[in-house]
C-alpha positions as a Markdown table, in Angstrom:
| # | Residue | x | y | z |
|---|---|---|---|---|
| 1 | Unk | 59.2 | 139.6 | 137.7 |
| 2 | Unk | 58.3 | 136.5 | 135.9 |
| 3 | Unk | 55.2 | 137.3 | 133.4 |
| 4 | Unk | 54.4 | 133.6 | 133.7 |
| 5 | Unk | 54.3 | 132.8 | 137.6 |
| 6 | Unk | 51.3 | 134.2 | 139.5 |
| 7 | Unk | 51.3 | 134.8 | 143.0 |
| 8 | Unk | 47.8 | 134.1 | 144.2 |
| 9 | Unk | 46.7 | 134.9 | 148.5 |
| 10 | Unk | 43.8 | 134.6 | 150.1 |
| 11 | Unk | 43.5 | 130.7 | 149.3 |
| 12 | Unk | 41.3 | 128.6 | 151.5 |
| 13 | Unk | 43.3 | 126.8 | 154.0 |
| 14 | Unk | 42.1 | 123.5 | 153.4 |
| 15 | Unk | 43.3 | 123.7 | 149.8 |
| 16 | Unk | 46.0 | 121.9 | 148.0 |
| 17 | Unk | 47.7 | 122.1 | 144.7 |
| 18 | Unk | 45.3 | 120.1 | 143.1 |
| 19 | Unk | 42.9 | 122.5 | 143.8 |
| 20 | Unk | 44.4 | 125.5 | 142.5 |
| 21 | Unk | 45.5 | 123.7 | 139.5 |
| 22 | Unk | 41.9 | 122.5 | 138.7 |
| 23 | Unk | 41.3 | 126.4 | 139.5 |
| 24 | Unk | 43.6 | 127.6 | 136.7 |
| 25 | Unk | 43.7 | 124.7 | 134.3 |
| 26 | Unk | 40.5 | 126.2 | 132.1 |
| 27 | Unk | 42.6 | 129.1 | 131.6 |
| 28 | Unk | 45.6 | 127.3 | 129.8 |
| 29 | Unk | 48.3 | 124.7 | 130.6 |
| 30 | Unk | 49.4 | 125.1 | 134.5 |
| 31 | Unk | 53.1 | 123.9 | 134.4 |
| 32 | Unk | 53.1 | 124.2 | 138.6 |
| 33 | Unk | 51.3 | 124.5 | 141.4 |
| 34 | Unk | 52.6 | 125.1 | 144.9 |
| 35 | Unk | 50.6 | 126.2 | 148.0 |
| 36 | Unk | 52.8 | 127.7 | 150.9 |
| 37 | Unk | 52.9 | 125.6 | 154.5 |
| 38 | Unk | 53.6 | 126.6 | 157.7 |
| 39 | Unk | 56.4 | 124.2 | 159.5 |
| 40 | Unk | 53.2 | 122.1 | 160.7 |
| 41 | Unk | 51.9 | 121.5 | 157.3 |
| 42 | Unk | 49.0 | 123.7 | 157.6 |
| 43 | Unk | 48.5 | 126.1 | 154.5 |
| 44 | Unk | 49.1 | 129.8 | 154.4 |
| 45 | Unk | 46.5 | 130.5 | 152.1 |
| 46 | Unk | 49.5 | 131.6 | 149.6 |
| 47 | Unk | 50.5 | 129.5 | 146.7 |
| 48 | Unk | 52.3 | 130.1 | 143.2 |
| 49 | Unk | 51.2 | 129.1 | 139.7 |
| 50 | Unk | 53.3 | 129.0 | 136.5 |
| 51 | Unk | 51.6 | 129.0 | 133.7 |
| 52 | Unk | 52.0 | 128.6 | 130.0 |
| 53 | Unk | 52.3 | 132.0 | 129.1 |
| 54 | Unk | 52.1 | 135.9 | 130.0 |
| 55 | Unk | 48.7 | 136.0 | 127.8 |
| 56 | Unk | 47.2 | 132.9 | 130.2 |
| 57 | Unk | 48.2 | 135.0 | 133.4 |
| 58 | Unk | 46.7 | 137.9 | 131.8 |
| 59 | Unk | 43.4 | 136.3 | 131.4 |
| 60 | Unk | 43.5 | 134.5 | 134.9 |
| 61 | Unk | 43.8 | 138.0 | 136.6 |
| 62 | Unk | 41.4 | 139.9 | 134.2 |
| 63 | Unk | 38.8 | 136.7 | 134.7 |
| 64 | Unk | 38.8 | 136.8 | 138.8 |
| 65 | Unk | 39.2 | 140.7 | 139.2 |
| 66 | Unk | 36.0 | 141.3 | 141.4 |
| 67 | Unk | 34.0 | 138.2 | 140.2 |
| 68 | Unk | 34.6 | 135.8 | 143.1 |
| 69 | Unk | 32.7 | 135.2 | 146.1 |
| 70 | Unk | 35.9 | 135.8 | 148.7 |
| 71 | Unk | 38.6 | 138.3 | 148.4 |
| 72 | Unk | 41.6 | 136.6 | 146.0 |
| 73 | Unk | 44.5 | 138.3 | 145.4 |
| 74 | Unk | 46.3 | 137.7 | 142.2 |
| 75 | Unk | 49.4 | 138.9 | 140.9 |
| 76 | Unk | 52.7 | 138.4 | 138.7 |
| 77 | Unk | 55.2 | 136.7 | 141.6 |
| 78 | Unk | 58.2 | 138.9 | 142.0 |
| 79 | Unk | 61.2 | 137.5 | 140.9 |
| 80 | Unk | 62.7 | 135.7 | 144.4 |
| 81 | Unk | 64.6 | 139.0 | 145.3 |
| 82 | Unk | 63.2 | 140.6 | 148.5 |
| 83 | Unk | 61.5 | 143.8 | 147.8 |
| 84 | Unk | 60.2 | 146.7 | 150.5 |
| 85 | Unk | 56.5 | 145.6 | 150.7 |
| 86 | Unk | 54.1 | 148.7 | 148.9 |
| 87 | Unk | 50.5 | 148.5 | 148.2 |
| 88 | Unk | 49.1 | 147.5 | 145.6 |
| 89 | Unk | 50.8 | 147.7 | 142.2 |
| 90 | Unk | 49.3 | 148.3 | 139.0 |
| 91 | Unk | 50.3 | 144.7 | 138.5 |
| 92 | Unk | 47.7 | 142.8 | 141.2 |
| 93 | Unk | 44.3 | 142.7 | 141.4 |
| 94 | Unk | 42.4 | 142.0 | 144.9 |
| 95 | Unk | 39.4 | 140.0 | 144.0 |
| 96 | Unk | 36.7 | 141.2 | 145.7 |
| 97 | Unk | 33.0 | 140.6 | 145.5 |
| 98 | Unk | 30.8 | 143.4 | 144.4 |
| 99 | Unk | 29.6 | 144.9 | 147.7 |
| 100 | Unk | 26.1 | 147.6 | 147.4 |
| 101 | Unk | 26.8 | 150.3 | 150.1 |
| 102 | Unk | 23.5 | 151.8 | 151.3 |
| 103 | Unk | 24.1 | 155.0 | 152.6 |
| 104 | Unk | 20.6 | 156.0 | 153.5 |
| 105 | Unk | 19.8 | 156.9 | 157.2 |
């Protein structure tokens, strides 16, 4: 695991790395940006950031945990080796918005 390159899902498909370097960029320096494509072109909704520093990833993830308007998910990127896939780790946070459950009948 890299504490500098974020793994970021749930991306609107009709973004770029432009966009989720203008995203990022208030948080610190964003050394790269890169959106996953399917053979076509078309985005995944995936992309990667590396960023300055383990302290700038830190408050990227702490700033977006449950604060956006559609479900992010941020993490530290794994390291390139291929992992089993497991739920969530203590080391991503799904941004979600806050959702009020009424549970009168």
């Amino acid at each position: 695991q890299d504490p500098t390159n974020l793994y970021i899902a749930n991306l609107p498909l009709n973004w770029t790395e432009q966009n989720l370097e203008a995203l990022l960029s208030p948080f610190g320096l964003v050394i790269s940006t890169r959106i996953l494509r399917n053979q076509s072109g078309v985005s995944r909704g995936v992309g990667f950031a590396r960023m300055e520093g383990k302290e700038t990833c830190d408050k990227i993830i702490q700033q977006f945990n449950g604060v956006t308007h559609d479900p992010l998910l941020v993490k530290f990127a794994d390291s390139g080796k291929k992992h089993k896939r497991h739920s969530y780790s203590q080391e991503s946070v799904a941004f979600t918005s806050e959702v009020t459950v009424n549970q009168d009948k």
